[in-house]
C-alpha positions, 0 to 999 in steps of 0.5 A: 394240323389245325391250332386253335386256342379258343372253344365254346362248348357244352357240357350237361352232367348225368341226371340223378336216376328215380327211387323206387317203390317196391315190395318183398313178395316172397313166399312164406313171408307175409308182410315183406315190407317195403325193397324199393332201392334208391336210385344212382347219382349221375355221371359228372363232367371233368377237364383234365390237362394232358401234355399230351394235348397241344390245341383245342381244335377237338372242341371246334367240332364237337361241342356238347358233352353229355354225362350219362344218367343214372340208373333207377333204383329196383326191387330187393333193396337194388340201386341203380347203376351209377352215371359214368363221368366224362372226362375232357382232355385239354393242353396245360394252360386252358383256362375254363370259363362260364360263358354267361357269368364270366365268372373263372372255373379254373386255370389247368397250369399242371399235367394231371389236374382236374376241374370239376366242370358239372356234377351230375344229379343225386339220385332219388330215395327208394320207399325203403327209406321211409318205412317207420313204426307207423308206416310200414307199407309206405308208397312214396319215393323222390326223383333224382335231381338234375345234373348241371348244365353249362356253357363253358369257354376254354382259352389256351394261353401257353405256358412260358417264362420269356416271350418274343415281341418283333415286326413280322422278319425281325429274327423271333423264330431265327432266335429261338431255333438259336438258343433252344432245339425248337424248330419254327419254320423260317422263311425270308417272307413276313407272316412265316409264323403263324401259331406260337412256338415254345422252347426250353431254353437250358443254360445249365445243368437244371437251369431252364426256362420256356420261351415262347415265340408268337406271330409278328405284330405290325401297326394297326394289330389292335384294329385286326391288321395283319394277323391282329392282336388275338395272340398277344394274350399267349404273353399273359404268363410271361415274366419278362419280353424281348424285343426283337429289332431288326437292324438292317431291314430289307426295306429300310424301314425305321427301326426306332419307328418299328419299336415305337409301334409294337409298343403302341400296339401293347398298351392299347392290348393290356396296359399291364402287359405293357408295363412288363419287363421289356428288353431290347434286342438289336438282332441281326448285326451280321448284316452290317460290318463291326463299326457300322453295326455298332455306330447304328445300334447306339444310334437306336438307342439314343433315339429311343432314350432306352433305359432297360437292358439292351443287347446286340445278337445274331440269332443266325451267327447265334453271337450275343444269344447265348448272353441273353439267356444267360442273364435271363435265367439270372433275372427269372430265379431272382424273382421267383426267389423274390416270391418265395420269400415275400408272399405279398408280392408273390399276390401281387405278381398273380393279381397283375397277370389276372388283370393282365389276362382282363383286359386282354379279353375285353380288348379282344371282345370288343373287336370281336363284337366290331367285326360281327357288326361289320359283317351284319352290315355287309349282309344288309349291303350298308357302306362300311369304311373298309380302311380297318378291314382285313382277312378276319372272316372266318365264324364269330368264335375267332381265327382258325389257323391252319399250318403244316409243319 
C-alpha cells in the first residue's frame, strides 16, 4: 500500500450542450411554428470525503477528470440529455486548493461533505425561446457555455487532537500501541515509522480523543535530512504536542540536545506550530532503576529549564501512560468548552491553525523549489555541495512512501 498525502490533478466540468433550431412539420398544421428545444447543462465535478478512503495515491496516477457535456437540444421542444457529475472520493482531512491562485477551496473535515470543485456549462437556448408577436419563424438559438477548467492541489493533513514529536527510537509508536488499539510496527531501528499512525484514545466512557503518531525528526529535517520535515504539517490540527525523550538512548546520545533539535526543527517549519502547547514526556524509565530513573529525569529538567508539564512514562510497562491521556482528555475539553463559550477565541484558535498550515507550505515550497534546482544542475553536471543531500529524488510532486503493513 502506498501513502501519499499530496496530488495535483485536473479537473474540467462538462460543457453546456447547443439550442437548437427547429420547426413543427406536421400534417394538417400549417405553420407550426418554432420546437427547437434548448440544450442540457453540463456534468460538474465534486470532492467528497470518505472514511472509507486513507490516501491520495489514486490521484498519483490519474490525474485529469473530466465531466461529460451536455446534450444538444431537439426537435418538438426536446432538451438535451444532462452531463452526469463526476464525484471524487478523497480521506477526511483534504484540503482542496487551486493551484495558480493558491487560493483554498475547502477543507473536507466531515464524512460525507462535498465541495463543488467545477461547474459544468449552461446549456444554450432552442429558437423556441425567441419566437414573439413579430417573429414567429425565428432562426436564432445560443451555444452552451463552457465548463470550468482547474488546476487543483489535494494536501491530506490527518485529523488528530494530540500529536507525538520524538527522535526516530524514542517510543512514539511503543506509546500509542500503550494507550490506544493502534498498531504501528515497532522495531529496534530508527525510521521504523514511515507514514503517520492515528489512535483513539479512550479514557472513559464517551471521553476520547485521536492522537497521531508521525515519522521521527532528526536535526537538519528542515534541510531534508532523514525523512525531512514534509510530515510535520500532519500536526497542523493538533491541539497540544507530546514530547517524547528517550531517557536512556542506546547511543548515549544527549537527551537535553535530542530536545534541543526537535525544537529547532519546528520553529524553522512553522513558529505557530512551535508556539503550540508542548509537554514533555520522559519515556523509557524501565531501562533504568528507580533512583537512577529519577535522579536523571530532573537532571533533564533542570537542564531544559522545562516550565510545562512534565511526565515519566514506559510505554512498554505502560506505567505513567495512562496518566498522560488522562490529564490530556481534561485539557482537550477544557479548551473546547473554552471555545464554545467565547466565539472570539474560538476565531483566534482557526486563524492560528490557518496560518500554521501557511507557513508550513511555504517552508515546504521552498525546499521543494531547492531540490528541483539541485537536481537541474546535477543534469547540466554543475558541483553542487552535497553536505545537505539526502535520498529525495523521487518526482517534484514530493515523496511517495511505500510500506507494507
Amino acid at each position: 500500500m502506498r501513502f501519499v498525502d499530496e496530488a495535483v490533478i485536473k479537473v474540467a466540468a462538462g460543457d453546456g450542450g447547443n439550442g437548437c433550431m427547429s420547426f413543427r412539420r406536421e400534417k394538417f398544421i400549417p405553420f407550426g411554428g418554432p420546437d427547437g428545444g434548448d440544450g442540457a447543462h453540463g456534468g460538474s465535478v465534486w470532492a467528497e470525503a470518505d472514511v472509507g478512503v486513507n490516501t491520495l495515491v489514486d490521484y498519483r496516477y490519474t490525474r485529469q477528470f473530466r465531466a461529460t457535456r451536455g446534450g444538444n437540444g431537439r426537435g418538438a421542444n426536446c432538451t438535451g440529455k444532462s452531463g452526469d457529475d463526476i464525484v471524487l472520493k478523497v480521506p477526511v482531512g483534504t484540503t482542496l486548493l487551486d493551484e495558480a491562485t493558491g487560493e483554498m477551496l475547502g477543507d473536507l473535515t466531515q464524512d460525507g461533505q462535498r465541495i463543488l470543485l467545477a461547474r459544468g456549462g449552461r446549456g444554450g437556448l432552442g429558437n423556441i425561446n425567441f419566437k414573439s408577436s413579430t417573429n414567429r419563424s425565428p432562426r436564432k438559438t445560443t451555444d452552451g457555455t463552457a465548463g470550468e477548467t482547474r488546476e487543483l492541489r489535494l494536501e491530506l493533513k490527518v485529523l488528530a487532537d494530540v500529536g507525538l514529536l520524538g527522535l526516530p527510537n524514542a517510543g512514539k509508536s511503543t506509546f500509542i500501541r500503550a494507550v490506544s488499539a493502534a498498531k504501528p510496527k515497532v522495531a529496534d531501528y530508527p525510521f521504523t515509522t514511515l507514514v503517520p499512525n492515528l489512535g483513539v484514545v479512550d479514557v472513559d466512557r464517551h471521553r476520547s480523543f485521536v492522537m497521531a503518531d508521525i515519522p521521527g525528526l532528526i536535526e537538519g529535517a528542515s534541510d531534508g535530512a532523514g525523512l525531512g520535515i514534509r510530515f510535520l504539517k500532519h500536526l497542523a490540527r493538533t491541539r497540544f504536542l507530546l514530547h517524547l525523550v528517550d531517557v536512556a538512548p542506546y547511543d548515549e546520545t544527549d537527551p537535553v540536545a535530542a530536545v534541543q533539535a526537535i525544537a529547532g526543527e519546528l520553529d524553522k517549519f512553522s513558529p505557530t506550530l512551535a508556539s503550540l502547547p508542548r509537554w514533555l514526556i520522559l519515556n523509557k524509565i524501565d531501562l533504568l532503576p528507580e533512583d537512577e530513573a529519577e535522579q536523571r529525569c530532573a537532571e533533564i529538567v533542570a537542564r531544559l529549564g522545562w516550565t510545562g508539564p512534565v511526565f515519566r512514562t514506559s510505554g512498554l510497562t505502560r506505567e505513567g501512560a495512562m496518566a498522560v491521556c488522562y490529564q490530556l482528555m481534561d485539557a482537550i475539553e477544557a479548551q473546547r468548552e473554552a471555545e464554545a463559550e467565547n466565539p472570539e477565541l474560538a476565531e483566534a484558535e482557526q486563524a492560528k491553525r490557518e496560518r500554521l498550515v501557511q507557513e508550513g507550505r511555504e517552508r515546504i515550497r521552498e525546499l521543494d523549489v531547492r531540490r528541483a534546482a539541485e537536481r537541474r544542475a546535477r543534469r547540466l553536471g554543475v558541483d553542487i555541495d552535497d553536505d545537505d543531500d539526502d535520498d529525495w529524488d523521487e518526482d517534484e510532486d514530493g515523496p511517495e512512501i511505500i510500506y507494507r503493513p
